[in-house]
N, C-alpha and C positions, 0 to 999 in steps of 0.2 A: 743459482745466483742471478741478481736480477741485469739487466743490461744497463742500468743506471752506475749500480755499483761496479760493474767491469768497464764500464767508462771513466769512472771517477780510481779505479784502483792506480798506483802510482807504476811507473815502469822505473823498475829498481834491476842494474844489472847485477846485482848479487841475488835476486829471487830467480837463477837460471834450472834447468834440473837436474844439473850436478849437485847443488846447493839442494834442491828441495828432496831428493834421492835419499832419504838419511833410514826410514822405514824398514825395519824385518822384524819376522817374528810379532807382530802387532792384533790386539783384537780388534772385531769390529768394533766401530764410533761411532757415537751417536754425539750430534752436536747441533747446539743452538744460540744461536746469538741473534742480536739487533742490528737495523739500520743506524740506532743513534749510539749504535756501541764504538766507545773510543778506540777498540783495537779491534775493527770490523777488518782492515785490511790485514794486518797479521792473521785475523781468524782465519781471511780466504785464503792465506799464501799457506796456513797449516792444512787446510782442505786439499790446496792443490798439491800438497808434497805426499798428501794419505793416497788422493787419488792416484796420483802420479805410479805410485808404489803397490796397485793395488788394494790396497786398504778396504773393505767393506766400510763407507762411511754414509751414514745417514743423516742427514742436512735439514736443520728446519729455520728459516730467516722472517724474522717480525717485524714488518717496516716499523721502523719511528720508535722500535724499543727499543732498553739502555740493556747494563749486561745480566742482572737477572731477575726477568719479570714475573718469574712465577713464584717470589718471595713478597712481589709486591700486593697489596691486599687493594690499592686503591686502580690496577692498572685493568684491562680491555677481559673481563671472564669470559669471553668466545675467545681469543687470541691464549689464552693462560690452557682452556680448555686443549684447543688446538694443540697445544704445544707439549700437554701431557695426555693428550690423545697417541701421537707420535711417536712420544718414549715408551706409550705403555707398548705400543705393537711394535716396536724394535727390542724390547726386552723378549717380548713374546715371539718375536722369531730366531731371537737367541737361544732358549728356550726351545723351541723348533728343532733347531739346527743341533743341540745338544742330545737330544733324543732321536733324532737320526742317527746319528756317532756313534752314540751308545747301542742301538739294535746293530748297527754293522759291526760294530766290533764283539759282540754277543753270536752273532752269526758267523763272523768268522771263525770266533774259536769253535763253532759245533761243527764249523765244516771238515 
């Protein structure tokens, strides 16, 4: 997150980490939003309650975009690229991680 937007975030004492603690059982996340997105700061209070909680969450923030630009045909194709560059190697270490699983749990039943 950028230092702009943790200066502008609001201090709300119900965003405390009792409140943000709500997480179990959750897959990894992958999430993308904008600078000009209207629920930028709800997006960061749900980042910080993933993080908070442990969460595997993967973060990708577009300054000056709205909420989704990679439906836009008219918006930045370096920034649209970026942005499913990102999901595609977070699929892909999902993917990863699922085939590690799968060999240990193969391994263990031979052992």
């Amino acid at each position: 997150m950028s230092e702009l937007a943790a200066c502008r975030r609001p201090t709300d004492s119900r965003l405390t980490e009792a409140t943000l603690s709500k997480w179990t059982a959750v897959p990894p996340i992958f999430v993308h939003y904008g600078g000009a997105e209207r629920l930028e700061f709800e997006i960061e209070a749900l980042i910080d309650g993933l993080e908070l909680d442990g969460i595997p969450t993967t973060v990708v923030r577009s300054a000056d975009a709205v909420h989704d630009v990679c439906i836009l045909r008219v918006w930045d194709e370096h920034e649209r690229d970026r942005i499913w560059d990102a999901a595609v190697r977070w699929l892909r270490s999902l993917e990863g991680d699922r085939a590690v699983r799968q060999e240990a749990a193969v391994v263990g039943r031979l052992s």
